[in-house]
ZATOR-691539 format. One record per residue (C-alpha): residue in one letter; residue number from 1; x, y, z. Coordinates in Angstrom, 2 decimals, padded with zeros to 5 digits. Layout:
BEGIN
+----+-----+---------+---------+---------+
| aa |   i |      xx |      yy |      zz |
+----+-----+---------+---------+---------+
|  A | NUM |       X |       Y |       Z |
...
+----+-----+---------+---------+---------+
//
This chain:
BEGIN
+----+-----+---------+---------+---------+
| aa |   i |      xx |      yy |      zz |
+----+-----+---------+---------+---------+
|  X |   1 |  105.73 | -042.05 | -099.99 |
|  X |   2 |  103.68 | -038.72 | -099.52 |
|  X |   3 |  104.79 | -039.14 | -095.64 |
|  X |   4 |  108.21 | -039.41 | -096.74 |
|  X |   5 |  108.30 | -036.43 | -098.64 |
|  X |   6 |  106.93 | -034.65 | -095.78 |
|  X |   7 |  109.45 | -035.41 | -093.65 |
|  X |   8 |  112.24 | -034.38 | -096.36 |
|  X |   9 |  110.74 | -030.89 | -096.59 |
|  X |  10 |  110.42 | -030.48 | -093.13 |
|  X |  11 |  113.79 | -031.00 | -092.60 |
|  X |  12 |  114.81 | -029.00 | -094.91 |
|  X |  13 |  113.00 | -026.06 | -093.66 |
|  X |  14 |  114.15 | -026.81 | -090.34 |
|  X |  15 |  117.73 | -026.41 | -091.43 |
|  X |  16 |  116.94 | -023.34 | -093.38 |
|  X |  17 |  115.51 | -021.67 | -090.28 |
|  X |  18 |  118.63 | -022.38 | -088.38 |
|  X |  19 |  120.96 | -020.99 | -090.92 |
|  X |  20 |  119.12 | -018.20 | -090.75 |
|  X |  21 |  119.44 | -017.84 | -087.20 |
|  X |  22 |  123.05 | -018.46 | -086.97 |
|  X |  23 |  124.04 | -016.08 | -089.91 |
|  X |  24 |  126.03 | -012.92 | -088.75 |
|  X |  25 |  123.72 | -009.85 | -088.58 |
|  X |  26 |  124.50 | -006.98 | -090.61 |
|  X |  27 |  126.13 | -003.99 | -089.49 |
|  X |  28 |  124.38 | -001.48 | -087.51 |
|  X |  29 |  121.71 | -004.08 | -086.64 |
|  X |  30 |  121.43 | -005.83 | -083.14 |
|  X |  31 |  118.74 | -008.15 | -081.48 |
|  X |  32 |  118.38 | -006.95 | -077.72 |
|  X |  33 |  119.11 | -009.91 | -075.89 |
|  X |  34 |  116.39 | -011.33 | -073.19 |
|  X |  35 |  115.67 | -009.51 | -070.13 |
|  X |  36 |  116.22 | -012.71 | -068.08 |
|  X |  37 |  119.27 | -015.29 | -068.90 |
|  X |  38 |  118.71 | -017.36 | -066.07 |
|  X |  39 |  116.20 | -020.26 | -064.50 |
|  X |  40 |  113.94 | -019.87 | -061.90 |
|  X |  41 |  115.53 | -022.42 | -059.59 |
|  X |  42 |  113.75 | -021.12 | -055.86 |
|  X |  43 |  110.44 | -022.50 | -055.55 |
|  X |  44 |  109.36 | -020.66 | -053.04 |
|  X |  45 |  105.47 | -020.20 | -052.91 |
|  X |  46 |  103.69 | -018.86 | -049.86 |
|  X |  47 |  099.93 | -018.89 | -049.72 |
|  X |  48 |  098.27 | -015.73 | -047.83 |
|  X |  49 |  094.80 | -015.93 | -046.18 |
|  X |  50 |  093.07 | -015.49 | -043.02 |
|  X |  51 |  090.29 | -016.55 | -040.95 |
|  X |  52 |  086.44 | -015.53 | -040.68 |
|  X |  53 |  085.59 | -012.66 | -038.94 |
|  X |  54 |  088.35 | -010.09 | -039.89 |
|  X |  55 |  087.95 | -006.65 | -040.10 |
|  X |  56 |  088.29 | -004.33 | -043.00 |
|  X |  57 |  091.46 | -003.61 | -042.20 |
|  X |  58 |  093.00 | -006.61 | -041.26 |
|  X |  59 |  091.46 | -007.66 | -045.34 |
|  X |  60 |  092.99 | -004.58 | -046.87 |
|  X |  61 |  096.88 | -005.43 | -045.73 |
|  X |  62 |  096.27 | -009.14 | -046.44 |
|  X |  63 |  095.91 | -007.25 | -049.83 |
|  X |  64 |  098.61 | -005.18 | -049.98 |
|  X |  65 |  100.96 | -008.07 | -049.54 |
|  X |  66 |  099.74 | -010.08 | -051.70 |
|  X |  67 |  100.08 | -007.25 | -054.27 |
|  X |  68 |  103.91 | -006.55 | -052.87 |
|  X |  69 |  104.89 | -010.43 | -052.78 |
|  X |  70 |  104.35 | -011.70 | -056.30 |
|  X |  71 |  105.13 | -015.36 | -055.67 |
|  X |  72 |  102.43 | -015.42 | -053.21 |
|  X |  73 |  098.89 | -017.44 | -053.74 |
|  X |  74 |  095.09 | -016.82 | -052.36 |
|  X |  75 |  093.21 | -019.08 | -050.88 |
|  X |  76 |  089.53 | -018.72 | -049.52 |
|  X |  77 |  088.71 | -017.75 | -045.88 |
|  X |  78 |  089.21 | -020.57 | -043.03 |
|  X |  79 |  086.69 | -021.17 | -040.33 |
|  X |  80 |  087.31 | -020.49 | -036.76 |
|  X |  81 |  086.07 | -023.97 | -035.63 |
|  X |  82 |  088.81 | -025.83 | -038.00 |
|  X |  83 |  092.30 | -026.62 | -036.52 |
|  X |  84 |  095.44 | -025.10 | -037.30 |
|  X |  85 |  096.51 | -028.03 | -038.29 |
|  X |  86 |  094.55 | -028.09 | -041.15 |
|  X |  87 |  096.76 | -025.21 | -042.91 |
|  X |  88 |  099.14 | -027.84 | -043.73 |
|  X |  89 |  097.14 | -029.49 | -046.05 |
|  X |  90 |  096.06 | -026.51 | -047.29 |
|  X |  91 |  099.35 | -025.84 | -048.21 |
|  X |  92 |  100.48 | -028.79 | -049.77 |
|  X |  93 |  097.15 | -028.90 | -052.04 |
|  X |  94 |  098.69 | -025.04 | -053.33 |
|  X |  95 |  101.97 | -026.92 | -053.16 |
|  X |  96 |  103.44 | -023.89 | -051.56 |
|  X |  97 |  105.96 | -024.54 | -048.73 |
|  X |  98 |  105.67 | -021.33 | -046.91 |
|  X |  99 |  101.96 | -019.64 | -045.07 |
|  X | 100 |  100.87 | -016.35 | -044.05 |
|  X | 101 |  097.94 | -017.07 | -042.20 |
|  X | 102 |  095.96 | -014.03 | -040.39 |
|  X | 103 |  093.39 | -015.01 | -037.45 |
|  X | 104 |  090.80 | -012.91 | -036.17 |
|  X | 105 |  089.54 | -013.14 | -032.68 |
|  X | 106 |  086.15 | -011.21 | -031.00 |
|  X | 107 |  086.56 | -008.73 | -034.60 |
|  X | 108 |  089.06 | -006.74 | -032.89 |
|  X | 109 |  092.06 | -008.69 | -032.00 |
|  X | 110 |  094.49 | -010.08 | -035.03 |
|  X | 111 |  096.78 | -012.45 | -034.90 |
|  X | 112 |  099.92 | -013.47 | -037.73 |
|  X | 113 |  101.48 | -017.11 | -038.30 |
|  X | 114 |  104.38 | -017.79 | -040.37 |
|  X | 115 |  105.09 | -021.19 | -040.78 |
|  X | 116 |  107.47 | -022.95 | -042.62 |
|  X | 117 |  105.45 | -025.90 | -044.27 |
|  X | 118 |  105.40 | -028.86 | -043.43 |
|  X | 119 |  107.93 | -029.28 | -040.66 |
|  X | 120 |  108.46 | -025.83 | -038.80 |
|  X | 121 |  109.54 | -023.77 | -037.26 |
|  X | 122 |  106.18 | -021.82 | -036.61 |
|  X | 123 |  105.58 | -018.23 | -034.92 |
|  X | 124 |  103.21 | -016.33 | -033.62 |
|  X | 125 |  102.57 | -012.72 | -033.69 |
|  X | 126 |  099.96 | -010.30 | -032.11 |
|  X | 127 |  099.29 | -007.26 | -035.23 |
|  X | 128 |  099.27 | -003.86 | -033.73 |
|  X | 129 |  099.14 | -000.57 | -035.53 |
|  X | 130 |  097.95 | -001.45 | -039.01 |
|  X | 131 |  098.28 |  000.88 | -041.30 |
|  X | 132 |  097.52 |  000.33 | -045.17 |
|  X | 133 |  098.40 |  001.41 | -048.79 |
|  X | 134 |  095.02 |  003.71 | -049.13 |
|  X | 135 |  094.90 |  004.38 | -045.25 |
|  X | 136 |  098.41 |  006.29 | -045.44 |
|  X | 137 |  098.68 |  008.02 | -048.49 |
|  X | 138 |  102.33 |  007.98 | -048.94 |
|  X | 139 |  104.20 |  009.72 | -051.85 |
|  X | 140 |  106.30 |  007.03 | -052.64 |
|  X | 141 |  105.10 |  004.23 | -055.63 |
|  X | 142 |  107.18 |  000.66 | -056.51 |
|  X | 143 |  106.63 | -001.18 | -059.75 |
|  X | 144 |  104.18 | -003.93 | -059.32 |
|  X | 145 |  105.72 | -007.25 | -058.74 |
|  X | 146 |  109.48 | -006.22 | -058.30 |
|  X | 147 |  111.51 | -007.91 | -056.27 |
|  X | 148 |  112.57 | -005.89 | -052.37 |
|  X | 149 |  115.72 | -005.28 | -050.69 |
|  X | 150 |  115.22 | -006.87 | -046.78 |
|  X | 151 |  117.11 | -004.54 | -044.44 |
|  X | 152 |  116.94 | -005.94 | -040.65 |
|  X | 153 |  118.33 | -004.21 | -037.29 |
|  X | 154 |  121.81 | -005.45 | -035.73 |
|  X | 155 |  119.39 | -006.95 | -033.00 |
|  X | 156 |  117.90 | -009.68 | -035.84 |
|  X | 157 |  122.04 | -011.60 | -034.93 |
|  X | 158 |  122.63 | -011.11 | -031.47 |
|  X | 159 |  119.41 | -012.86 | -030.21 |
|  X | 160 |  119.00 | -016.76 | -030.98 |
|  X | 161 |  115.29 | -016.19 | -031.53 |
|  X | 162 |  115.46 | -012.98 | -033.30 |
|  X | 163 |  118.22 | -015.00 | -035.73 |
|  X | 164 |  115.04 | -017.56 | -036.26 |
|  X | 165 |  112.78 | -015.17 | -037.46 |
|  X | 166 |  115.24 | -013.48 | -039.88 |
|  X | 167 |  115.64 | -016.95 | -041.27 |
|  X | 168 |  111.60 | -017.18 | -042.15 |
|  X | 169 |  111.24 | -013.57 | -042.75 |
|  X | 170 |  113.66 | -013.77 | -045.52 |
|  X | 171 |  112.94 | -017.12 | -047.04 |
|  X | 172 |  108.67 | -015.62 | -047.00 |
|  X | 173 |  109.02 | -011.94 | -047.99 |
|  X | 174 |  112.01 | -011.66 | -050.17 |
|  X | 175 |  110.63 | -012.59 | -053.70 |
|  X | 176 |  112.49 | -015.22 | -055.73 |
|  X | 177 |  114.69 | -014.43 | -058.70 |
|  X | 178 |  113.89 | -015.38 | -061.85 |
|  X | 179 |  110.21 | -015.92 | -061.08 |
|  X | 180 |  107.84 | -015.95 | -063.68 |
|  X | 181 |  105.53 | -013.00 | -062.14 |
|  X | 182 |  108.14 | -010.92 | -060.78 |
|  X | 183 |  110.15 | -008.03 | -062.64 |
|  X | 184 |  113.83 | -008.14 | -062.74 |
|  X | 185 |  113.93 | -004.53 | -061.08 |
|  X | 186 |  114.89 | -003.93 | -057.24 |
|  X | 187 |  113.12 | -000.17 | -056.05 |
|  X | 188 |  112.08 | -000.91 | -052.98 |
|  X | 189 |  113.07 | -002.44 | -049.44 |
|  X | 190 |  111.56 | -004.10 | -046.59 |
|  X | 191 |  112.94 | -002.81 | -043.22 |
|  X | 192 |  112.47 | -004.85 | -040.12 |
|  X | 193 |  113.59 | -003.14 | -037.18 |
|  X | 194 |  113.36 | -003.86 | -033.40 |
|  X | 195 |  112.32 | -000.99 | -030.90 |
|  X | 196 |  110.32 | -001.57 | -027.70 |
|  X | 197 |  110.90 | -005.37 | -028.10 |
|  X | 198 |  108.76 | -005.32 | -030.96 |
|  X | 199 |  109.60 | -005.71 | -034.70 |
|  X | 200 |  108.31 | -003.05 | -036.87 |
|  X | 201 |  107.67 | -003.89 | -040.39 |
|  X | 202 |  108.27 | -000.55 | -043.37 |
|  X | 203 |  108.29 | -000.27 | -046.79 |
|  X | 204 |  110.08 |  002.16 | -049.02 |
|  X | 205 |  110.91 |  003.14 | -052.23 |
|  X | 206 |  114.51 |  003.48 | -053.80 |
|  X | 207 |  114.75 |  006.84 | -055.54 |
|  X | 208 |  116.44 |  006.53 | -059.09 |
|  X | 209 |  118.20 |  010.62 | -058.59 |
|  X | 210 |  120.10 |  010.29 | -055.20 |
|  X | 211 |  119.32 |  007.31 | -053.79 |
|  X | 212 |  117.08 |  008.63 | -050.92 |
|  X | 213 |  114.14 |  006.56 | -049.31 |
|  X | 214 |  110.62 |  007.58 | -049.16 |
|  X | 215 |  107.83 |  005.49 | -047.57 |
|  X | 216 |  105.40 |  003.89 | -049.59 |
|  X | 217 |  103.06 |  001.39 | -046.80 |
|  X | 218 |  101.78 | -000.43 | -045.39 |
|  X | 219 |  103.30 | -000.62 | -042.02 |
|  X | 220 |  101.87 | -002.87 | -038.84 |
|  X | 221 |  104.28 | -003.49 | -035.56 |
|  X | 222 |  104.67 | -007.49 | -034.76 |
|  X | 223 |  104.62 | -008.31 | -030.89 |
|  X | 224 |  105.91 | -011.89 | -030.75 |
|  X | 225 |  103.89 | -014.06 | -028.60 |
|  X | 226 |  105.50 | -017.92 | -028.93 |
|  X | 227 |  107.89 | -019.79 | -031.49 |
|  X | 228 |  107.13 | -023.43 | -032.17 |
|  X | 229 |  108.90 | -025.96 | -033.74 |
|  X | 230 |  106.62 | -027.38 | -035.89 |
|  X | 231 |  104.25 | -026.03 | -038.25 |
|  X | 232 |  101.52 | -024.72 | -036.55 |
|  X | 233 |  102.38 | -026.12 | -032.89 |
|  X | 234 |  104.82 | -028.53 | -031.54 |
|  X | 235 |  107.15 | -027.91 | -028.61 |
|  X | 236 |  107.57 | -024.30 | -027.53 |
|  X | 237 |  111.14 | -022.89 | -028.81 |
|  X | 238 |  110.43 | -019.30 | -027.13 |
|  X | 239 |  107.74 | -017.35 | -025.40 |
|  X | 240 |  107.93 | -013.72 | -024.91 |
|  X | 241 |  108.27 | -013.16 | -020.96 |
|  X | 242 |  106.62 | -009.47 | -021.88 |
|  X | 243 |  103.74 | -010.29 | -023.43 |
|  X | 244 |  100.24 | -009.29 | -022.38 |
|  X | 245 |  097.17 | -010.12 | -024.18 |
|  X | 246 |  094.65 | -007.47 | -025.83 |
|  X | 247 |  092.17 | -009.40 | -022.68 |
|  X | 248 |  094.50 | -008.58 | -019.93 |
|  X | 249 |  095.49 | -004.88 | -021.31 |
|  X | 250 |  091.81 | -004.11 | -021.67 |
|  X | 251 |  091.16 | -005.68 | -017.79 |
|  X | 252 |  093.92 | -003.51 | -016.46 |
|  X | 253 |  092.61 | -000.28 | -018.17 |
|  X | 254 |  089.21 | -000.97 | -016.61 |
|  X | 255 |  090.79 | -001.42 | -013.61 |
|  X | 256 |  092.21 |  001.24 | -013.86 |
|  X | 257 |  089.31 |  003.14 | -014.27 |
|  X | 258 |  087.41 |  001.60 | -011.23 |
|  X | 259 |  090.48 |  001.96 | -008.88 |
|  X | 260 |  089.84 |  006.17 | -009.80 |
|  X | 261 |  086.17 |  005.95 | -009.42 |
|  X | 262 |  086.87 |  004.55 | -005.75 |
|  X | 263 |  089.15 |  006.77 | -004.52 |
|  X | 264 |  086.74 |  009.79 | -005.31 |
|  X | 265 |  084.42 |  007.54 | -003.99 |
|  X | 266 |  085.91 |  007.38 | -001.02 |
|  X | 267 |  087.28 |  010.84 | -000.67 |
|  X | 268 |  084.01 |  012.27 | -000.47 |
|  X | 269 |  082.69 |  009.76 |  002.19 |
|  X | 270 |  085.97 |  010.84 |  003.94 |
|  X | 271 |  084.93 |  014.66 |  004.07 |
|  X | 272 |  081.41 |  013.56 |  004.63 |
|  X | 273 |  082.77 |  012.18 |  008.06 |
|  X | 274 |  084.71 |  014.77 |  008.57 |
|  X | 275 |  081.90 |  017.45 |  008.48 |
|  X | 276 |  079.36 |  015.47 |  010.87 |
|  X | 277 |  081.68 |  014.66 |  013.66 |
|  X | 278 |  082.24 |  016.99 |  016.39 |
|  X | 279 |  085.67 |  019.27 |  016.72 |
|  X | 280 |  087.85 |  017.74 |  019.41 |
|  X | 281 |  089.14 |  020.30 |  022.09 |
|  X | 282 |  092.72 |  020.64 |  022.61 |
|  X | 283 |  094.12 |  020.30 |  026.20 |
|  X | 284 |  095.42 |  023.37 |  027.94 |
|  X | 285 |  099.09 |  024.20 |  026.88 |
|  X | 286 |  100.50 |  024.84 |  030.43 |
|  X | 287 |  103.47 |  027.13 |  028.42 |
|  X | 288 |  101.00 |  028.86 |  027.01 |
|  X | 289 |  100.95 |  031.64 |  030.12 |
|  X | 290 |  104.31 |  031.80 |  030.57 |
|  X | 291 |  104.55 |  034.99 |  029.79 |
|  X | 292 |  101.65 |  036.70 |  031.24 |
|  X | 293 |  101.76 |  039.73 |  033.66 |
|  X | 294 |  099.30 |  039.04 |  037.05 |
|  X | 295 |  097.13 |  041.80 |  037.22 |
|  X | 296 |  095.50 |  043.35 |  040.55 |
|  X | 297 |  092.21 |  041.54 |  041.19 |
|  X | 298 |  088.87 |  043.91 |  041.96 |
|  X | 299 |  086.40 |  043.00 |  043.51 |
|  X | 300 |  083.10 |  042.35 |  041.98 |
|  X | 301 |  080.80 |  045.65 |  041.53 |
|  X | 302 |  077.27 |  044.22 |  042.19 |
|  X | 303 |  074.90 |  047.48 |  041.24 |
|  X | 304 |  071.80 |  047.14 |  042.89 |
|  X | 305 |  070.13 |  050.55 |  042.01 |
|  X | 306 |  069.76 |  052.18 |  038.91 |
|  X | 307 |  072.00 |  055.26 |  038.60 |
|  X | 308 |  071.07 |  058.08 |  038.96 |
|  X | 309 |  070.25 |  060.89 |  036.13 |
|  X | 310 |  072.72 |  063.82 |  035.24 |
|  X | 311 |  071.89 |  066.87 |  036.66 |
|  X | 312 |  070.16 |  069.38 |  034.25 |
|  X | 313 |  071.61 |  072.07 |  033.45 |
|  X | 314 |  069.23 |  075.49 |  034.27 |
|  X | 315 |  070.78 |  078.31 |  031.68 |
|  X | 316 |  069.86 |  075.73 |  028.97 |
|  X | 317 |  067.31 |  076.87 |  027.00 |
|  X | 318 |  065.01 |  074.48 |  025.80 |
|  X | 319 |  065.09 |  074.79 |  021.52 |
|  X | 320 |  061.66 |  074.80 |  020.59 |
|  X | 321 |  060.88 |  072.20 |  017.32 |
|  X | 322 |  060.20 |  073.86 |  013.88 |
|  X | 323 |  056.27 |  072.89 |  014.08 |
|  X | 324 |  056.38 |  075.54 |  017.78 |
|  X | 325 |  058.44 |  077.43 |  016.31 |
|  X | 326 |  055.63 |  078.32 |  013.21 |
|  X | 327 |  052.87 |  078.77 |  015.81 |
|  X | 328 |  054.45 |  081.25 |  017.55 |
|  X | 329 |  055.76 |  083.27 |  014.68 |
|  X | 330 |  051.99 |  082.72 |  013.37 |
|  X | 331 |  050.42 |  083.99 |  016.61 |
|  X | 332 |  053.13 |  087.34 |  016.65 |
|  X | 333 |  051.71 |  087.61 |  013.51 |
|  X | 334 |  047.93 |  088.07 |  014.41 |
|  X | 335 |  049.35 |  089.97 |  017.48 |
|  X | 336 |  050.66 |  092.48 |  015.19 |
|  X | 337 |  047.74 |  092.75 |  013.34 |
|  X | 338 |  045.46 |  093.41 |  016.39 |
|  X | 339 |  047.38 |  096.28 |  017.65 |
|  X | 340 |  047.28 |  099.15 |  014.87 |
|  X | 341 |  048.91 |  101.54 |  017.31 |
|  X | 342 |  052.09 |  099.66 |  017.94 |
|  X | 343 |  052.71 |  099.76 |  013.88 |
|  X | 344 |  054.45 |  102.88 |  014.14 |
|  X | 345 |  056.86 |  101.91 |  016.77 |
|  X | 346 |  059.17 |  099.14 |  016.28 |
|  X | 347 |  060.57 |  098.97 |  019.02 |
|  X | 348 |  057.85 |  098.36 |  021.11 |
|  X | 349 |  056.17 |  095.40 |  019.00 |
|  X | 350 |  060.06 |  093.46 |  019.39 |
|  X | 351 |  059.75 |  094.42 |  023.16 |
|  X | 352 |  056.30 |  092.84 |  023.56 |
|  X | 353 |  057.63 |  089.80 |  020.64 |
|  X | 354 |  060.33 |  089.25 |  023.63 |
|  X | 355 |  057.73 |  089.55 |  026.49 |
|  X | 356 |  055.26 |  086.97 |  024.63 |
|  X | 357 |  058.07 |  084.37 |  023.94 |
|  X | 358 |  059.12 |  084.52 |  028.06 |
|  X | 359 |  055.73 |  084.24 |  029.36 |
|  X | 360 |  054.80 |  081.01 |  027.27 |
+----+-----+---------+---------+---------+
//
C-alpha cells in the first residue's frame, strides 16, 4: 500500500513538471535554445603518438596537434624493436579508426604514418622543417577545440595519389561535428598546399573584422616517401621516384666536401710539378728573321797589347791638394817673418812668394 502511494505521487509530480514545461512563457521572457540541436553521428577518433627516441621537437608538434584536433587520443610511447603492425591493435584497444603515428630514427630523422585503421590505405611521410606553436611566435590565436576549415591546392585532384591523401587528410584532421569536446565555432583553417613536390602543412586564423588570415603554427613540410594499401604495409600503391633519404643527402654532402678537398689537393701537387721540372726550349721559328737587314761582317779585333796611355798634356799645371797647399802658405809665412827688410815692400815679398812656388 505505502508502495502504491508512492507511485501515485510520483506520477503526479511527473505530470506537474511537464505542464510546467509545456506552458507558454510569458511575454518578454525567452529560454535560449541549446547551442547544439544535432547528434554526433561521425565517430571518428584518431590516436596520436610516436616512437622512442624523438626529439624535443618532434614531442612539442605531436602536442600541438593534439591540442588543435580535439577528437584525437594519447597513447604512451612505442618501442623501436615492436612492429608496425602492432599499431593496429593499439588502435582498436582506443577503438579509434584513424593513427598518427610519429617514428624517430638515429634522434635526428622523423618519420609520419597515417593510416586508416584497420584495412588501409597507409602512407608514409619524411617531416622536414618543423616548426611549433612556442618556436614561431605567431600573432594569430584559435579557440581551443574548434573545429578547422581544410583548404587544399588544385594539385590535391589532378593526381590519383595526391586525390588519396586528400581522402585521409580530411577524414584525420578535419574535426567531427557535433563532437562532445569540440566547439561549434569555425576560426581557423588548415591549408595543404603542394610546391616542390612536397605538401606543406599551415595553420591560420579567420579574422572576425574583414575576413583576413593570419598564421597561427605550427607548420612542418611532408615529403611523401610510399603509399600502401593496407594499414601499416601491404602492397605498394605509389613510391615517390624523387625521393632521397636524410642517409643518402648527408653521403652526397660529404661527398661533396671530399670531391673539393681533392681538387685543391691536387691542384697544388699540379703546381708542385710544375715548379720542379725544367722549362722546355722552343724550336727556332724559321719566320722569325724574315725581316732582318744583313749587316757587313768585321773581322775579329784580337788586341794583344795593352794600349797605350794618352799623352799628357805639358801647360797643365798640376793643382796641388789642400793639405800642400797649407804647407806652403805656412812656410811663406815664416819666410815673411825672417826677412824684416822686405816688410816694407810688397812687391818684392809677392815676387819672391812667386819665385818660391816655381822652384818647389
Amino acid at each position: 500500500m505505502v508502495m502504491a502511494a508512492k507511485r501515485r505521487a510520483g506520477a503526479g509530480s511527473r505530470a506537474a513538471k511537464r505542464s510546467r514545461l509545456n506552458s507558454p512563457e510569458p511575454e518578454g521572457r525567452t529560454i535560449p535554445s541549446p547551442v547544439s540541436k544535432g547528434k554526433w553521428k561521425n565517430k571518428e577518433r584518431v590516436v596520436i603518438f610516436s616512437s622512442r627516441g624523438i626529439d624535443y621537437r618532434a614531442r612539442h608538434l605531436m602536442q600541438d596537434l593534439r591540442k588543435l584536433m580535439p577528437h584525437s587520443k594519447p597513447d604512451t610511447k612505442m618501442d623501436r624493436k615492436d612492429k608496425l603492425f602492432v599499431v593496429n591493435e593499439i588502435c582498436e584497444m582506443k577503438n579509434c579508426n584513424k593513427c598518427l603515428y610519429f617514428e624517430a630514427k638515429k634522434k635526428q630523422d622523423l618519420y609520419m604514418w597515417i593510416s586508416n585503421v584497420p584495412h588501409g590505405p597507409s602512407a608514409k611521410f619524411l617531416i622536414q622543417n618543423i616548426h611549433t606553436l612556442d618556436e614561431l611566435k605567431m600573432t594569430g590565436n584559435c579557440l581551443k577545440g574548434s573545429r578547422p576549415l581544410l583548404s587544399f591546392d588544385p594539385m590535391f585532384d589532378k593526381e590519383p595519389h595526391y586525390s588519396v591523401l586528400k581522402e585521409l587528410f580530411i577524414q584525420i584532421f578535419s574535426t567531427p561535428r557535433y563532437h562532445p569536446k569540440s566547439q561549434p565555432f569555425v576560426d581557423h583553417i588548415f591549408t595543404f598546399t603542394v610546391t616542390d613536390k612536397r605538401i606543406w602543412f599551415r595553420n591560420y586564423q579567420i579574422i572576425e573584422e574583414d575576413g583576413a588570415l593570419v598564421e597561427i603554427g605550427p607548420r612542418f613540410v611532408l615529403n611523401l616517401i610510399k603509399i600502401f594499401q593496407g594499414s601499416f604495409g601491404g602492397p605498394t600503391l605509389y613510391e615517390n621516384p624523387t625521393y632521397r633519404s636524410p642517409n643518402m643527402h648527408r653521403r652526397m654532402l660529404r661527398m661533396a666536401t671530399a670531391a673539393r678537398f681533392l681538387e685543391k689537393h691536387r691542384m697544388k701537387e699540379l703546381q708542385r710539378a710544375q715548379q720542379s721540372e725544367k722549362l722546355l726550349t722552343l724550336p727556332e721559328d724559321p719566320t722569325q728573321a724574315v725581316f732582318d737587314t744583313p749587316a757587313a761582317k768585321k773581322p775579329p779585333l784580337i788586341q794583344l797589347e795593352p794600349p797605350p796611355d794618352p799623352p799628357k798634356n805639358p801647360n797643365r799645371k798640376k793643382r796641388l791638394y789642400k793639405r800642400q797647399r797649407m804647407k806652403l802658405r805656412q812656410s811663406t809665412n815664416l819666410l815673411a817673418n825672417s826677412q824684416p827688410s822686405l816688410r816694407g815692400n810688397p812687391a818684392q815679398s809677392d815676387s819672391a812668394t812667386i819665385r818660391e812656388e816655381k822652384h818647389q
